[in-house]
Steps between C-alpha positions, in 0.01 A plus 500: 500500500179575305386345180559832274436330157317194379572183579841593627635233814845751634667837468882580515566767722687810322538723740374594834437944572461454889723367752372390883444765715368702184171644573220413185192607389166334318589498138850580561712264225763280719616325237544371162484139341547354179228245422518280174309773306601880619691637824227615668527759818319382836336762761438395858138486589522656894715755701769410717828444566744237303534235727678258255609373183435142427696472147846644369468728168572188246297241654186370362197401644219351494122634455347543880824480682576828760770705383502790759379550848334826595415612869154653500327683788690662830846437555605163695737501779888451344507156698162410381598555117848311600284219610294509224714328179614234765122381619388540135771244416442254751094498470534468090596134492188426724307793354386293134642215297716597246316525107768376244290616211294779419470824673475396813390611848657860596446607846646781683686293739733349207854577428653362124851489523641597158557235224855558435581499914731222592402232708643517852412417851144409617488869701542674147309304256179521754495094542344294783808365652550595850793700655596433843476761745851476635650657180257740327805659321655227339302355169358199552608208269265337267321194624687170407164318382231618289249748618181244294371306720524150432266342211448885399550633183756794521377835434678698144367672226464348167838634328658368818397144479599547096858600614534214773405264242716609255779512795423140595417674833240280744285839618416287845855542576551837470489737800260762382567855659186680273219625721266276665793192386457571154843357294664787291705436196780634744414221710473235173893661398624453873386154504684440124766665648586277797437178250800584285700641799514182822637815728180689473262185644685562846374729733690809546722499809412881544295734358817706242547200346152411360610682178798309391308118417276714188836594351575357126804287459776679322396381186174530484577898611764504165236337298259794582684797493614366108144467449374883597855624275316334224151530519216674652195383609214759535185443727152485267257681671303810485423626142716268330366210678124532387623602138646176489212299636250731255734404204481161588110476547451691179739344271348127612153627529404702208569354157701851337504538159719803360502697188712781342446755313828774365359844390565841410463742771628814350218724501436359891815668546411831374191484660679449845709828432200724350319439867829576676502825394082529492440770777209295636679251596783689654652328819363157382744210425456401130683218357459185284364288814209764527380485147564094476256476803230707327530304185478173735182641675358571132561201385323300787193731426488372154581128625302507857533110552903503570417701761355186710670200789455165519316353834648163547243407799217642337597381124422859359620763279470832671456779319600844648317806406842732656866522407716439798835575302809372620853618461773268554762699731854436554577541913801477703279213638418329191233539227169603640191566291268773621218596317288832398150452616239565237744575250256508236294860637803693502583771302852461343610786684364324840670162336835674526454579866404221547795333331743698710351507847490045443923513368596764755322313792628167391882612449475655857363164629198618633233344294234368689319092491175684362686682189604137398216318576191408255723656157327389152741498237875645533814644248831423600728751341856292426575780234666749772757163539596534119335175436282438222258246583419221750228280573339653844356281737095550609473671858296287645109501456556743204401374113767705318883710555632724238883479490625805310827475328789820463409754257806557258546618186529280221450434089101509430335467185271816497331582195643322279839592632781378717530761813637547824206471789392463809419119564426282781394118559185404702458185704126414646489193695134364551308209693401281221190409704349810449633629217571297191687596205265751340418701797883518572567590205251744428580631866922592399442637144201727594803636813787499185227691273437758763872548575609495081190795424466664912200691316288186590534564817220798478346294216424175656488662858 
């Protein structure tokens, strides 16, 4: 599994295009995985044949881990390439010790057994224990005393030792079936298991009934199924997952300060449908979005220093001579945030493009780590929800997001009179430590004055 974004530690694995036995090709995409940014498509980097596929579609895995198993070069003998999985099992344990965090050390000669696999005998989980010769057939049953040896401290991943703890589980006795005697949170739940149920500390009398000890007493199985008829509990991971982490950084990290601003956006509107039907710009997407980005991009012109990020290490204000321009997307995966690089060259006709390549590509779930990565300032449109306002939340490493409210028509005072027209409320949230008050403030009426007389938009271009 590569690293195919920034500082991203595992992948969930959406769906696979090849099968064993499927021949492949350098560059050839195999198959496609949802990281905590984007789902992203992987190509294989050689020719061959599909030898084998490490992970089910739906589990996730970490950064450096193999996933599939290609066999490169002339064709092996069918008994050879029977051979092979079974040596390649047997030398891993002995091969490298186990690294419980961080990437890792991949080699060829290493099979993962999916996450979400079940625990079973020593033959199928690829552990140490031996199995006598006399029965090759039968499973062998798992070893009565721990695999650590004595004084040693037992081998398990961080989140494992977390869930042993909070089980009241001692981790040195727990039989660990992982590779190279690593202790699984199967392993941590088997050994729970047996404490609540006496039956399951006795060794099976034969192999079929190894099963029945892990089974829930009948109320404990009642308790459950009245749980999931009321409830549901939904995994965080992927997009959602690093939204909720970048909320969390930004809301406790930057000090936001937000401001509003409700204004008449009437002859906005009539602008929008005057370059509708401009020849021009035939085939080009115009709408309210498109001409509130333009006035956003003129308005950081006139106000360059909101356009800046805060280095915490560094203890600097950064100011950045481009427009990065996010858009705050709504996903079947969650909110994402791509942004249009060098928003502030383009032409408004090469702004709408723009616009709709970024919402097309995120709705189809194909935006890519890069198209969300180093953004400058973003709007959030909540107005397509019918909501009026909100107070948006800084993407992280960003000074300033524009929340843009729903555009309905309403009583206006316009010259001197009471009329129906077109208004709308803005929202700016800002990092008070590098903007204060007047530069904020300066910052949303220049965008409100641009949007109430769109003729400034040529003016103060």
């Amino acid at each position: 599994m590569p690293d195919v974004g920034e500082g991203l530690t595992e992948a969930e694995i959406l769906k696979w295009f090849v099968q064993p036995g499927d021949t492949v090709t350098d560059g050839q995409v195999v198959c496609e995985v949802e990281t905590a940014k984007a789902a992203v498509e992987l190509p294989i980097p050689f020719d061959g044949v599909v030898h084998a596929l490490l992970f089910e579609e739906g589990t996730t895995v970490d950064v450096g881990q193999v996933i599939i198993s290609v066999q490169t070069g002339e064709a092996e003998a069918p008994a050879a390439a029977a051979a092979a999985p079974a040596a390649e099992a047997e030398a891993a344990p002995e091969a490298r010790q186990p690294v419980l965090v961080g990437y890792g050390v991949s080699t060829a000669s290493t099979k993962r057994r999916p996450r979400k696999a079940v625990a079973g005998t020593a033959a199928q989980n690829g552990s140490a224990a031996p199995v006598a010769p006399a029965a090759p057939a039968a499973p062998a049953p798992l070893p009565a005393v721990p695999a650590q040896p004595s004084g040693e401290r037992p081998l398990a991943k961080p989140p494992v030792r977390k869930l042993a703890k909070d089980l009241g589980i001692d981790l040195a006795s727990v039989v660990p079936t992982g590779d190279g005697g690593v202790v699984t949170r199967e392993d941590v739940h088997a050994a729970a298991a047996a404490a609540i149920t006496p039956q399951a500390a006795a060794p099976a009398a034969a192999p079929a009934a190894a099963p029945a000890p892990v089974a829930a007493p009948v109320a404990v199985v009642a308790a459950a199924a009245d749980a999931s008829a009321r409830e549901t509990r939904i995994p965080v991971k992927g997009v959602r997952k690093v939204t909720a982490q970048a909320m969390v950084q930004s809301a406790f990290t930057a000090p936001h300060v937000t401001e509003f601003v409700t204004l008449d956006v009437t002859r906005t509107m009539k602008l929008v449908q005057e370059l509708k039907d401009d020849p021009d710009l035939a085939g080009l997407r115009i709408n309210p979005l498109l001409l509130i980005a333009k006035a956003v991009l003129v308005a950081i012109r006139r106000n360059p220093d909101v356009n800046a990020s805060w280095d915490e290490a560094a203890q600097e204000i950064v100011l950045k001579h481009y427009v990065n321009l996010g858009i705050a997307a709504a996903t079947p995966r969650g909110l994402i945030v791509p942004n249009i690089k060098d928003a502030h060259a383009k032409t408004l006709g090469e702004l709408s493009e723009s616009l709709s390549s970024l919402v097309a590509t995120a709705r189809d779930g194909k935006t890519s780590p890069a198209d969300m990565q180093n953004g400058t300032i973003t709007i959030t449109n909540v107005g397509v929800f019918g909501v009026d306002t909100g107070t948006p939340i800084l993407n992280p490493g960003e000074s300033a997001i524009l929340a843009v409210g729903a555009i309905k028509l309403q009583p206006w005072v316009h010259k001197g009179k009471v009329k129906p027209r077109q208004v709308t409320t803005l929202a700016l949230s800002f990092d008070h430590r590098l903007i204060d008050g007047e530069l904020g403030s300066r910052f949303l009426a220049d965008i409100a004055a641009v949007l109430e007389h769109p003729r400034r938009l040529v003016t103060w271009a």
